[in-house]
N, C-alpha and C positions, 0 to 999 in steps of 0.2 A: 353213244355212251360207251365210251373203251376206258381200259385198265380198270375195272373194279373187283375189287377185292370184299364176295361179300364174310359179314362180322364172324365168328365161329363164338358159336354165345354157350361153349363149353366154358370160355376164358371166365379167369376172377379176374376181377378188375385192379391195374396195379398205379396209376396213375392219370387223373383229369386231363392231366397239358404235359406227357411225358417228354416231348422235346420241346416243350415251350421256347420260339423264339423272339417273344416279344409282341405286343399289341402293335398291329397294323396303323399306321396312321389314315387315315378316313374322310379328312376333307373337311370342309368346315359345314357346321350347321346348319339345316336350313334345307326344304324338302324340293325339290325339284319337281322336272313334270312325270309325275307320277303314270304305271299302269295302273288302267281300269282294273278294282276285283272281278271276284266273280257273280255270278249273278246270285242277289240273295232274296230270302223269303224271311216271314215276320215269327222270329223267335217263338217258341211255344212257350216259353217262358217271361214272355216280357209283362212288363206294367201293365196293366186294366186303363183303357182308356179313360179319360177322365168326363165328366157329364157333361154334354155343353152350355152355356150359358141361355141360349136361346133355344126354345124349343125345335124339334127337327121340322124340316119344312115337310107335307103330307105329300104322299107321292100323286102326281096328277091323275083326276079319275080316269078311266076307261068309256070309249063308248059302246052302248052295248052290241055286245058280239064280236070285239075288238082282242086280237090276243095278246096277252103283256110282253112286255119286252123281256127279253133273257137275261137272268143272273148273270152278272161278268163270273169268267172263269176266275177260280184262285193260281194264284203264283204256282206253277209247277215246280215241285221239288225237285233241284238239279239231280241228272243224272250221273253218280264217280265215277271217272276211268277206271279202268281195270288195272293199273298200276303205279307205283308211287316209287318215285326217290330221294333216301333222304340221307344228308349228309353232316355225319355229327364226331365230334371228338371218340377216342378210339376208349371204348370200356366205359360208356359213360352215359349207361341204359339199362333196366334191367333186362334177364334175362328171356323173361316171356312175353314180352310188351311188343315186339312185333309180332313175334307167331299170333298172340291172339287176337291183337288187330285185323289181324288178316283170316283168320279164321272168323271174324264176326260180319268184316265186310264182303270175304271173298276177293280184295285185292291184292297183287303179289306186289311186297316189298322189297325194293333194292336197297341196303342199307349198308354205304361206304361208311368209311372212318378215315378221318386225319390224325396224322401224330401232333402237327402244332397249327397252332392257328393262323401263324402267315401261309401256310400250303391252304389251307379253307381260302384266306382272305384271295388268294391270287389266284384259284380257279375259278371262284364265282367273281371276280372281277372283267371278265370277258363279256358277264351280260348271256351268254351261252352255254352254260355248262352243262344242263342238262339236267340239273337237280330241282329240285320241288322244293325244300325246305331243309335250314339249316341252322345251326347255333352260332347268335354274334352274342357277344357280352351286351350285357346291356348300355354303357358306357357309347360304345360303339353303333347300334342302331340309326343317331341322328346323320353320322357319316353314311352309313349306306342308304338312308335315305337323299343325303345330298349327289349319291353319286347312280342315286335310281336302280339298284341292288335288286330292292327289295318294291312289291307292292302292297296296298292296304288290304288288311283284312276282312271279307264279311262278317260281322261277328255277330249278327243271326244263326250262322250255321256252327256259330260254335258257344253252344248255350252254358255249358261247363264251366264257364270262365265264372260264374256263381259263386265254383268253388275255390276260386281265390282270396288269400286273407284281403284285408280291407287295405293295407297299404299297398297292398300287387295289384289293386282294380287300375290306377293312374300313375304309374311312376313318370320321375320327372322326365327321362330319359324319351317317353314315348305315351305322354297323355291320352288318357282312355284303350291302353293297349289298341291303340288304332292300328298300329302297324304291327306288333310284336306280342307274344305268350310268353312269360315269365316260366324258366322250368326248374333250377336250381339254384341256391344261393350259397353264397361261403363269407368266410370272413379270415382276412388274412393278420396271419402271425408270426410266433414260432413253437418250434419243436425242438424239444431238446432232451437228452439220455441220462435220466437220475439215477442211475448206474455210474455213469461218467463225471456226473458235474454232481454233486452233493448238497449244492445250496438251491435255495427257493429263490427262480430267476421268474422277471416283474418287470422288467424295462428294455427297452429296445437298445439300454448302454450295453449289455451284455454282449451286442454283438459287435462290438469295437473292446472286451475285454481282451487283451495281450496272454494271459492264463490258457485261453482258449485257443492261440492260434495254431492253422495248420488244421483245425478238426472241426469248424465254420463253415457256413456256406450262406450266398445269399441266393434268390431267384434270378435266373437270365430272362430278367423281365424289366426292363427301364422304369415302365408308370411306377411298377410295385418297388421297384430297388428307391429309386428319387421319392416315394411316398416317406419310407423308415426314414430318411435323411433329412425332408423336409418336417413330416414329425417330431422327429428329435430337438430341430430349433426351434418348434410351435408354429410353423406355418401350414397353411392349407395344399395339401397334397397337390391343389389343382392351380397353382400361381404359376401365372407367368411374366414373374417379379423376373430379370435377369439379376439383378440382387442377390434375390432369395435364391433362386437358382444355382448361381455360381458359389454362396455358400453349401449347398445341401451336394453339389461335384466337391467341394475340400472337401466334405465331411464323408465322401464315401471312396476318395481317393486315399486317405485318411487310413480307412478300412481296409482298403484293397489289400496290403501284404498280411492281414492276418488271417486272410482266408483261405482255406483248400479251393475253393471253386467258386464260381457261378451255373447253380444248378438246373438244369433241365429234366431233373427229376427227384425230387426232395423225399417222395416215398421209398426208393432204393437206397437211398444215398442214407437217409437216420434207420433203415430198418437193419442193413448190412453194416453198421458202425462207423462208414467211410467217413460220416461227420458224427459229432455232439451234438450239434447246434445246429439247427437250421432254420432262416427264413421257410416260411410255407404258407402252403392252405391247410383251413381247417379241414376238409374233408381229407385229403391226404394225410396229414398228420394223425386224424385217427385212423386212419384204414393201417397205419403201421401200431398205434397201441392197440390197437383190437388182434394184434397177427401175437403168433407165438415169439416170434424173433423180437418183436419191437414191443412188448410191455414193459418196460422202463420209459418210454417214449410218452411225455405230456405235452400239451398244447397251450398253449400263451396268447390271451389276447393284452398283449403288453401295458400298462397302467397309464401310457401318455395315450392310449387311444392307437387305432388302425385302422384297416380300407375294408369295406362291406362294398361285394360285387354281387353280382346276378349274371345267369346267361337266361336266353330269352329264341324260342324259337319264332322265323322268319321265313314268310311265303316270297320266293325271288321273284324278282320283276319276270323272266320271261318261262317262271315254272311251265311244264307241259301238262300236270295233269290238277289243278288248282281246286277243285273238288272232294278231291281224294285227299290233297294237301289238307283240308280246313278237317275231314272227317279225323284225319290222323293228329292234328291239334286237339280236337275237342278228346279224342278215345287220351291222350298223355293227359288230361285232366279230370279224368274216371278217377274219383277217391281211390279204389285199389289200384289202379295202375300206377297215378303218380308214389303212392305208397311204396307197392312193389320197386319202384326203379329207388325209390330211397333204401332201404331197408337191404337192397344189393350192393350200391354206390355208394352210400354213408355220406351224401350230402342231405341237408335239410330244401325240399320246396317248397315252392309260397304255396300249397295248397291247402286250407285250411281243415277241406273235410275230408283231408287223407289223413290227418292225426291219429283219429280212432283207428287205422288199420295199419302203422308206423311204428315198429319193434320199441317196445319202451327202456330200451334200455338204450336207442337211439334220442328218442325226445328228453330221457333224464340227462343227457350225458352235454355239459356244459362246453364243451368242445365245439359240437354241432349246434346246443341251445342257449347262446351266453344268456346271462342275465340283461336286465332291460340297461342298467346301467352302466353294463357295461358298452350295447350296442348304441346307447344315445350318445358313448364317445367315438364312435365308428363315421369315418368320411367313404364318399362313394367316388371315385374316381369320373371325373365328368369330360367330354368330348373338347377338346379344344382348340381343336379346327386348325388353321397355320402356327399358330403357337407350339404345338406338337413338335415341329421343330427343335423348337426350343431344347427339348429332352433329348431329342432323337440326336442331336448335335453333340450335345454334352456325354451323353453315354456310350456315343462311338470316340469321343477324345478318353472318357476312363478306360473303357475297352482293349484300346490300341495303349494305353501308359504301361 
């Protein structure tokens, strides 16, 4: 385990994905030969056996003077290593959520951070890195299962998952959290400076308005840039129409001169005025209207509808300490803990019984909590295996124009 750098949890947090350079392509669907979990024992929390149909058979008499035979032992509850590595996007935890992990287990945590997620994607791709558990999108899970990344999880030992809303129990991405924990959700827009722009903006045309150019930005993110594009013409974010495709490159080649950038950090970029406008995350976006500099700064879940994502923590195929990994899942879905990491990071998680201890001025704030109507117009970016291509092609030909 060389060059780490551990987190210094003095920092506020300034940005999710600050060099974002785009979602990793992952391979197509479809789970491989999986590692063994770890060894697991029977939930203290599970279902009450159900009756049997037939009465239990009686246990064979004794004869007399005969000693009985021995209660089988219970499943021994594993013992955790004494240490844990975990590796997660940079500022995108709270503050106390290791220390007191580790003050309850007595394990010492090593906790790296990445600036963008192809540096994650390409050292856990060796199969060898050395880490225990770490953040893929959820989008991206079925990839790292096809390329055996990641192993399944016991999830007797992580009874907590309870406290998940009822649509985080089975996402489609990874049925019955078999492999993956749900730990933050966003939903992608824009931000923009009512300061600067004076009208009540509502569509995703705004950001091909000419008014605006030179003070724009979109994300250096291909799925997310080709989502707004394919939006706009009412197709499904996840086609791989060449069709629809090579419309949604006009319509953002289209775009390309009226932008300042493609941004790798949308929170510095609307907080410091360097843009108006910006494509963004919702969490981003408000961590700049909650800041003194950036209160002019509103968020946009645009009226043709947008992409709702997820990241999701993951025990890697050849983790070293997998024990400690499962304890350190179940402690990020402690009501207060998941709370605590919102309530720092100003992302909303799926966890239902952290509400009651989640800053209400985060739950009221429709940025973080859109309305239902709004998020049943929300698409989820889905895995799409060789097709990925597809994008990947097209937005190194925009790139390079």
């Amino acid at each position: 385990m060389n060059d780490r750098d551990r987190m210094s949890w003095s920092n506020r947090p300034l940005s999710r994905r600050r060099v974002l350079g785009g979602m990793a392509a992952l391979g197509a669907v479809g789970a491989g030969s999986l590692l063994a979990a770890c060894s697991s024992e029977s939930a203290a929390t599970a279902a009450p056996t159900q009756p049997p149909t037939q009465p239990p058979t009686a246990p064979p008499s004794l004869e007399p003077g005969a000693t009985p035979p021995p209660t089988p032992e219970p499943t021994p509850v594993p013992e955790p290593e004494a240490e844990l590595f975990v590796y997660n996007y940079d500022e995108y935890i709270g503050e106390d959520t290791i220390p007191s992990f580790e003050d309850k287990y007595g394990i010492r945590v090593t906790y790296d951070v990445f600036t963008n997620y192809d540096e994650m994607t390409t050292k856990i791709s060796t199969g060898n890195s050395g880490y225990d558990i770490t953040f893929a999108t959820g989008v991206d899970v079925p990839g790292f299962l096809a390329r055996n990344l990641v192993q399944p999880l016991d999830l007797s030992l992580i009874p907590n998952l309870v406290n998940l809303g009822a649509e985080w129990q089975d996402p489609a991405y990874d049925p019955g959290n078999a492999h993956s924990v749900p730990y933050m959700w966003w939903t992608t827009g824009f931000g923009y400076n009512t300061a600067k722009i004076k009208e009540d903006l509502t569509s995703w045309a705004s950001l091909w308005d000419e008014r605006w150019k030179g003070k724009m930005a979109m994300l250096d993110d291909y799925r997310e840039a080709f989502a707004v594009a394919l939006i706009r013409l009412g197709y499904s974010i996840n086609t791989t129409s060449d069709a629809e495709l090579d419309e949604a490159l006009a319509l953002l080649e289209q775009q390309k001169p009226l932008l300042r950038k493609y941004t790798a950090d949308d929170i510095a970029d609307l907080k410091s005025g360097n843009v108006w406008l910006s494509h963004g995350w919702s969490g981003d976006v408000a961590q700049v209207s909650w800041s003194k500099r950036g209160k002019d700064v509103v968020y946009v879940i645009p009226s043709e509808g947008g992409v709702r994502g997820s990241d999701a923590m993951v025990l890697l195929a050849n983790a070293p300490h997998p024990i400690a990994a499962h304890l350190f899942i179940n402690h990020m879905l402690e009501a207060e803990v998941s709370a605590n990491n919102t309530n720092y990071i100003y992302y909303m998680g799926p966890n239902e019984a952290a509400k009651q201890f989640i800053d209400p001025a985060i739950l009221d704030d429709p940025t973080l909590n859109p309305a239902k109507a709004q998020i049943d117009k929300l698409q989820e970016l889905l895995d799409l295996g060789p097709d990925l291509q597809k994008y990947q092609e097209r937005w190194t030909k925009l790139r390079s124009s």
